[in-house]
C-alpha positions in Angstrom: -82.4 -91.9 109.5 -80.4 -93.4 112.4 -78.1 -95.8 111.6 -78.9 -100.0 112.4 -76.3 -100.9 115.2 -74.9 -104.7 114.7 -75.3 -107.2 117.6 -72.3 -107.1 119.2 -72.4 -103.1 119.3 -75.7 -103.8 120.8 -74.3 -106.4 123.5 -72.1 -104.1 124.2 -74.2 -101.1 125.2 -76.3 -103.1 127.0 -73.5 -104.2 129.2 -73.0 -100.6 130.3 -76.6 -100.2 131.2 -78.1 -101.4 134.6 -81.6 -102.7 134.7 -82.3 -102.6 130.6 -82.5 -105.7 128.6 -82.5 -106.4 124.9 -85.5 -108.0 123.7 -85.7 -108.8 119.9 -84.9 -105.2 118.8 -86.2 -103.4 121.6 -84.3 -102.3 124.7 -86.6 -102.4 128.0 -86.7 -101.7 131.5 -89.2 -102.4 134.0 -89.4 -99.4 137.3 -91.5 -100.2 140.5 -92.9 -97.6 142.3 -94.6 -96.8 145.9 -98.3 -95.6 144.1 -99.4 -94.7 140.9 -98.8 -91.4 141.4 -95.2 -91.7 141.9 -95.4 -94.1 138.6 -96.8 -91.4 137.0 -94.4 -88.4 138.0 -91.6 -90.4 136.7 -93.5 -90.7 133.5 -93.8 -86.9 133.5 -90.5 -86.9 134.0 -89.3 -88.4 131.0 -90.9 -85.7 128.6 -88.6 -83.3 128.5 -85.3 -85.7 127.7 -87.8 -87.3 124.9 -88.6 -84.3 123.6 -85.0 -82.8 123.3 -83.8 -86.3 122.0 -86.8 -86.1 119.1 -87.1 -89.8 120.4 -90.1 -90.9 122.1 -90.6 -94.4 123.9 -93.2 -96.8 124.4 -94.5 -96.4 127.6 -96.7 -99.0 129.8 -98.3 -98.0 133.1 -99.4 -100.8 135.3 -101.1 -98.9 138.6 -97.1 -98.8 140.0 -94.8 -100.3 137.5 -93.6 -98.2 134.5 -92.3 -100.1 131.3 -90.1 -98.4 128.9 -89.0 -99.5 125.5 -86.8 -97.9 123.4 -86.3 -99.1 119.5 -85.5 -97.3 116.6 -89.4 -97.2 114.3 -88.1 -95.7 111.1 -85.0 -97.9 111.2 -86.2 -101.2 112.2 -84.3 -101.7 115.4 -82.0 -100.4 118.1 -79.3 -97.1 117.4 -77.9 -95.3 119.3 -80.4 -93.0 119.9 -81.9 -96.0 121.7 -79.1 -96.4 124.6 -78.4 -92.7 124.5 -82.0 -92.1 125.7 -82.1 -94.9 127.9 -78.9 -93.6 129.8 -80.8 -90.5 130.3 -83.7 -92.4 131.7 -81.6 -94.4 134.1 -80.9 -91.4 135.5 -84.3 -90.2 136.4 -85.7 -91.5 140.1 
């Protein structure tokens, strides 16, 4: 099991990340798209970095916006698994 990271380790990664925000013990961002269709190849898109990590996110599709949240299930909060995956998907248009 992945290790719980304290708060200011967690303030800290956030810092580095653009567009993600800590919520409780979740780590979110919120993409806009053109269409669906674009909302949904980005989704498509985030598969195969998921699947490699062995870390899946929460995902919620609203017609063009994509939420993402990252947290840690089987540890009760954010690791580093979390921001490691997430600086992955800021990298994905």
């Amino acid at each position: 099991m992945s290790q719980l990271l304290t708060e200011a380790e967690i303030q800290e990664q956030a810092n580095g990340l653009s567009g993600w925000v800590v919520e409780t013990s979740k780590l979110q961002t919120i993409r806009k798209f053109k269409d669906f269709v674009t909302a949904i190849e980005f989704v498509n898109k985030l598969v195969e970095p998921a699947e490699s990590a062995g870390h899946h996110p929460d995902i919620e599709i609203s017609y063009n916006k994509v939420k993402v949240t990252l947290t840690t299930h089987d540890a009760g909060g954010l690791t580093q698994k979390d921001f490691d995956l997430a600086a992955v998907i800021s990298q994905i248009g």
